[in-house]
C-alpha positions as CSV (number, residue, x, y, z in Angstrom):
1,X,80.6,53.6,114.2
2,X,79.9,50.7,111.6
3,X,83.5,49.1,112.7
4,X,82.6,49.0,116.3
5,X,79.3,47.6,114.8
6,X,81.6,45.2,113.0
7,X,84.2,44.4,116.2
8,X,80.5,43.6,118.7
9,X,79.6,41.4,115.8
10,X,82.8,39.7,115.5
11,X,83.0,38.6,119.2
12,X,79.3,37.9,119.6
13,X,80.4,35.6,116.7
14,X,83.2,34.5,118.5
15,X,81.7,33.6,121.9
16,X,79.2,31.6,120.4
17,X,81.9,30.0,118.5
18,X,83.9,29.1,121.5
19,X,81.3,28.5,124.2
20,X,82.0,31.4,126.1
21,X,80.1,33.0,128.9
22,X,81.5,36.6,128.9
23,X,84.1,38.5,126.4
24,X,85.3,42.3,126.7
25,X,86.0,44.4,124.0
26,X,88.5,48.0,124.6
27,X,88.7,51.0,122.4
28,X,90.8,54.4,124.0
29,X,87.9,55.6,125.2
30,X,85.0,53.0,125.4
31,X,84.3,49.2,126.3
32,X,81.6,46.5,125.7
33,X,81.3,43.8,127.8
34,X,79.4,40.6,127.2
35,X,77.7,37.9,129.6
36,X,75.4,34.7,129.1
37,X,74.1,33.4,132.0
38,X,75.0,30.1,132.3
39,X,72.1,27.4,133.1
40,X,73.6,26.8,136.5
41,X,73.5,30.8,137.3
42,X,69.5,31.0,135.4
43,X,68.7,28.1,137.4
44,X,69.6,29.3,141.2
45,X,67.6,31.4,143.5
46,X,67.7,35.0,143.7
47,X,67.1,37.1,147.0
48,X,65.2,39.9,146.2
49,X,64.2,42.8,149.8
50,X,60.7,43.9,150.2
51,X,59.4,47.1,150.5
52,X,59.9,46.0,154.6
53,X,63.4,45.8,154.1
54,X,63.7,43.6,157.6
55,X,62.3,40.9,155.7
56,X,63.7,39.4,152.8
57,X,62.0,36.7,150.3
58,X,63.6,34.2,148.1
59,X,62.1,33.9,144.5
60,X,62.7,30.3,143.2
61,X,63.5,30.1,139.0
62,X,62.3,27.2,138.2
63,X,64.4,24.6,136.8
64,X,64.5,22.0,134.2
65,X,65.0,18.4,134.8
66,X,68.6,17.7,134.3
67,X,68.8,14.6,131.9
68,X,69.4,11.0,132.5
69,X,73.6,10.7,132.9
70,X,74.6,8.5,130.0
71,X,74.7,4.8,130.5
72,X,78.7,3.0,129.9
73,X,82.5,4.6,130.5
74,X,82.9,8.0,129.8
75,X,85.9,9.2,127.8
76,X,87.2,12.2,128.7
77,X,88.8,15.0,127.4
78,X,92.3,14.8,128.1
79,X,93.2,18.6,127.7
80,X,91.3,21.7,126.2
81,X,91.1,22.1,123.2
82,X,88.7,22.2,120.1
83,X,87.0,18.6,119.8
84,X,86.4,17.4,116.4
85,X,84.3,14.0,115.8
86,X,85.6,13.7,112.0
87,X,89.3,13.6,110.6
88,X,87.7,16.4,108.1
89,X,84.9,18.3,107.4
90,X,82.9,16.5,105.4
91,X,84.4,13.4,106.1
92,X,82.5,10.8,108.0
93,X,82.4,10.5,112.3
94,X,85.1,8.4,113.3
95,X,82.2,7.3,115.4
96,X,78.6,7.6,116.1
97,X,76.0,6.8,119.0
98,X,75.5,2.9,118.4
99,X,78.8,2.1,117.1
100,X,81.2,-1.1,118.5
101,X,84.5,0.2,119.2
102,X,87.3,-1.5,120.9
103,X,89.7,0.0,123.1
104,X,92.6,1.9,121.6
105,X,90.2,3.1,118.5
106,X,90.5,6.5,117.8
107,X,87.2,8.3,118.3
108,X,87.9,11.4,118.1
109,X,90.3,14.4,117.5
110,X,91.2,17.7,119.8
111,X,92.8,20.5,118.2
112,X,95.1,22.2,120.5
113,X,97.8,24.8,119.8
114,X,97.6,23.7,116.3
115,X,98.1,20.2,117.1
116,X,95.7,17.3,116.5
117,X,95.7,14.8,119.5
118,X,93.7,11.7,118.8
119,X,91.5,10.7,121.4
120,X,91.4,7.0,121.7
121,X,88.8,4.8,123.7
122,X,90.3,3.4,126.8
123,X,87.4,0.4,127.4
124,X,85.8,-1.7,124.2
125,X,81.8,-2.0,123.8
126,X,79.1,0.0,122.5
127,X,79.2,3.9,122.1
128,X,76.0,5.2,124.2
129,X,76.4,8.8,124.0
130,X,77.8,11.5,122.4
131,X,77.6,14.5,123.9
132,X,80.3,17.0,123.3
133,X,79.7,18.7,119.7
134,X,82.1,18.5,117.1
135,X,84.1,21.8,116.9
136,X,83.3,22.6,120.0
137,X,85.8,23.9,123.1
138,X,86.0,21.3,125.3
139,X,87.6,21.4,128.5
140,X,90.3,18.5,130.4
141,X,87.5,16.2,131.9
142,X,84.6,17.1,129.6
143,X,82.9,13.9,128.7
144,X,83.4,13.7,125.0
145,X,81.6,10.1,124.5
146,X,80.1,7.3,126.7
147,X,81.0,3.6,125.7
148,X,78.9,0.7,127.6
């Protein structure tokens, strides 16, 4: 019992680690499965049947606001991978919101199959935004940084 304790804990661990939305776990005789709800699926409508089951009605989550899209260029991820903002831990950002950069700068790194790719800007100005997390999974087309 306490290593199936153990083996939950681990991927609970691990799927907050990575991002993800659902994991599965397999024994011989047993499974656990796992599931977030994303905020796209906690923010759509659900169709629930009343006790007249000819008529149905639509309960309505309500949502949040979605935030402001960043002002400038975004740079994109280029592949997935894990995104790092520093060339170590502990080391300082390569750069942060409020920064000039100029194009070809490295301004990040992604981790992928062992490999660090450096992520260079592709326009010059004034980083805006940062809003993929450092050692986070990050997908091709994620916007890693905005530069304006």
């Amino acid at each position: 019992m306490d290593d199936l304790k153990g083996a939950v804990s681990e991927l609970a661990q691990m799927m907050e680690e990575f991002g993800l939305t659902e994991a599965k776990l397999k024994g011989e005789d047993w499974s656990v499965s796992f599931s977030r709800l994303t905020p796209a699926a906690a923010a759509s409508p659900t169709t629930t049947v009343s006790a007249d089951t000819s008529v149905p009605r639509t309960a309505v989550r309500p949502t949040k606001a979605e935030p402001a899209k960043p002002k400038g260029t975004p740079i994109n991820s280029p592949m997935m991978g894990i995104f790092f903002t520093s060339p170590s831990p502990g080391a300082p950002p390569f750069v942060k919101e409020g920064d000039t950069v100029t194009a070809g700068q490295v301004v990040g790194l992604i981790e992928a199959m062992k490999v660090f790719n450096e992520i260079t800007a592709t326009v010059s100005g004034t980083v805006t935004a940062i809003p993929a997390e450092s050692g986070r999974l990050v997908q091709p087309g994620d916007p890693l940084l905005y530069i304006a």
